[in-house]
C-alpha positions, 0 to 999 in steps of 0.5 A: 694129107692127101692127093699133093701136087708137086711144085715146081720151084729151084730148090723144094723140100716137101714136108708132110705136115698137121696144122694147128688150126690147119693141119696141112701137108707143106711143100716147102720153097727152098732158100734160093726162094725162101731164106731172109738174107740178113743185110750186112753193115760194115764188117760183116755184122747184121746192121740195123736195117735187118727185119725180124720176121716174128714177135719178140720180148721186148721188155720185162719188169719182175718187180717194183715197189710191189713184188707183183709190179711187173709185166712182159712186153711183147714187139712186133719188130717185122713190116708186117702185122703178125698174129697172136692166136695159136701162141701163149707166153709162159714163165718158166723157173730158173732151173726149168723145173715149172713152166706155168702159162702167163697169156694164151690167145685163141682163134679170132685174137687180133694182130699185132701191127708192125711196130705195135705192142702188146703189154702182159702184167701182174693182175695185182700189180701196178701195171695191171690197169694198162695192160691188155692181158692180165695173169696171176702169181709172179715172176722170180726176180733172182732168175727165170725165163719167159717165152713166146711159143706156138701152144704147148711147143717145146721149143720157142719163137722168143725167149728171155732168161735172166738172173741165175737161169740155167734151163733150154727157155732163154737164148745164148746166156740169161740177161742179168737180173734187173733191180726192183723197179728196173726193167730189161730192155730189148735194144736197141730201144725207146723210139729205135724200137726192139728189133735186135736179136741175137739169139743171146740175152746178155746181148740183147737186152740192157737194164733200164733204171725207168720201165717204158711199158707200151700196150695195144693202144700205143702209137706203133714205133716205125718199122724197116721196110723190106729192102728192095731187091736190086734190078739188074743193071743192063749191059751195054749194047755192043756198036756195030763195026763198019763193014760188011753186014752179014745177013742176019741169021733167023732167030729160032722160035723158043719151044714151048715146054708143056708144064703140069696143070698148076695148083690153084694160086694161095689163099690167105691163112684165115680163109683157108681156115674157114673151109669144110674139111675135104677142101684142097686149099694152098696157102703161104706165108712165113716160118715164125719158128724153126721146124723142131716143133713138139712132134717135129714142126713149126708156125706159119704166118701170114698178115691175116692169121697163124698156123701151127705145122706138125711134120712128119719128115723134112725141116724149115728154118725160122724165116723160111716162107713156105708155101703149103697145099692139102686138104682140110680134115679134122682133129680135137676139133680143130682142122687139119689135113692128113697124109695120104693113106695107102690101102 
């Protein structure tokens, strides 16, 4: 990344990083500014209302009357539609041994709109004519994982194990094994949507004797709306007492504190994509996964397009919003922005 400009912000952390499709050095706005507080219901615990801000598994079926009836849903639970390209779903073995790639979705893949669906299923199964993306070979019904990543991550956006699964790809202890012809799903559910997680599958998700598949083409489920920061409630002004009135004293006039030249204002993550390398371009948007990406980094998404960050040095949490300045290059054909070099 070269010629960075420091932000000025209550907290900052500055992170060098290489993007996906933009590899960009990212200045990261600390939790004063950045952090998603979750809202908090009776007793402390999240409440219904709190918004996820990353696509989910929703729900899966790993057989029917037909080994390869079955399918993976995939949610948007967030208020804002999110973005498939740059990520893949993949099935990982019980054990973890095999990781075998079910959908991958490439630059110009479309967004999921909040509270819309995307259906993924066996292409020789049941589920098949109705699914906007198909793949081949099965998932283990007896246990086994199924997860949401950037590609090639090691790490997760979603995960969902079940049955006998003992590997890293599942969150908290798998869900149990649903029976043929039974699905998993995430709650709370059916018209509530699936916004609940966790981070433990045993929680999350329930058995249900009747799989309700939903694809691209179903009506999207309402979502949350972001809640609304509270205005300050302004004091009241203290009554004059009777009596002499001292002369009022002269305000003095606030001093003007010269600032740096600012860093042009953000652009959204699908222009930016399309600049020529050498271009210093500012973008912001929301962390999808936490910063422990293959070689350090994370997801960065905004409503028109994804990107993958690749950290030399620093964190972010998933749900973090970052805002991010570099310059475009170059990188397996895709862009990115490198670090300054010193000569």
């Amino acid at each position: 990344m070269s010629g960075i400009t420091s932000l000025q912000t209550r907290s900052v952390r500055v992170l060098l990083a290489a993007l996906l499709s933009l590899f960009i050095t990212v200045l990261a706005i600390g939790p004063a500014i950045a952090q998603f507080e979750p809202i908090e219901g009776a007793g402390g615990a999240p409440s219904d209302a709190d918004t996820l801000s990353h696509l989910v598994v929703s729900e899966l079926v790993t057989g029917g009357a037909s080994a390869s009836d079955e399918f993976v849903e995939v949610y948007n639970p967030s208020p804002d539609a999110l973005p498939l390209e740059g990520l893949e779903l993949i099935y990982v073995s019980a054990s973890g041994a095999t990781v075998t790639r079910k959908a991958a979705w490439i630059a110009g893949a479309p967004l999921v709109p909040s509270g819309a669906h995307w259906l993924v299923a066996n292409a020789a199964g049941l589920y098949a004519p109705m699914a906007d993306t198909t793949y081949a070979n099965g998932l283990a019904a007896t246990g086994g994982s199924v997860a949401l990543r950037i590609q090639a991550a090691t790490t997760a956006i979603d995960a969902v194990g079940w049955g006998t699964a003992t590997s890293t790809w599942l969150e908290g202890l798998p869900a149990p094994a649903a029976p043929a012809g039974s699905s998993l799903e995430r709650l709370p559910g059916g018209a509530a949507g699936s916004g609940q997680d966790t981070d433990d599958n045993s929680v999350d998700f329930v058995m249900r004797a009747s799989p309700d598949p939903q694809n691209a083409a179903a009506t999207p489920i309402a979502s949350p709306s972001p809640s609304a920061t509270p205005s300050a409630t302004p004091s009241p002004s203290a009554s004059a007492t009777p009596g002499s009135t001292d002369p009022p004293s002269p305000s003095p006039s606030p001093s003007v504190t010269p600032s740096s030249t600012p860093s042009p204002g953000p652009i959204s993550i699908a222009e930016a994509r399309t600049l020529p390398d050498g271009t210093v371009a500012t973008i912001s948007g929301v962390a999808l996964s936490d910063s422990d990406f293959t070689d350090g980094g994370g997801c960065l998404v905004d409503e028109s397009a994804g990107i993958a960050v690749l950290l030399s040095s620093g964190t972010f949490a998933r749900g973090d919003e970052l805002l991010v300045t570099g310059t475009v290059g170059d990188r397996y054909a895709r862009a990115r922005c490198d670090p300054p070099r010193r000569r």
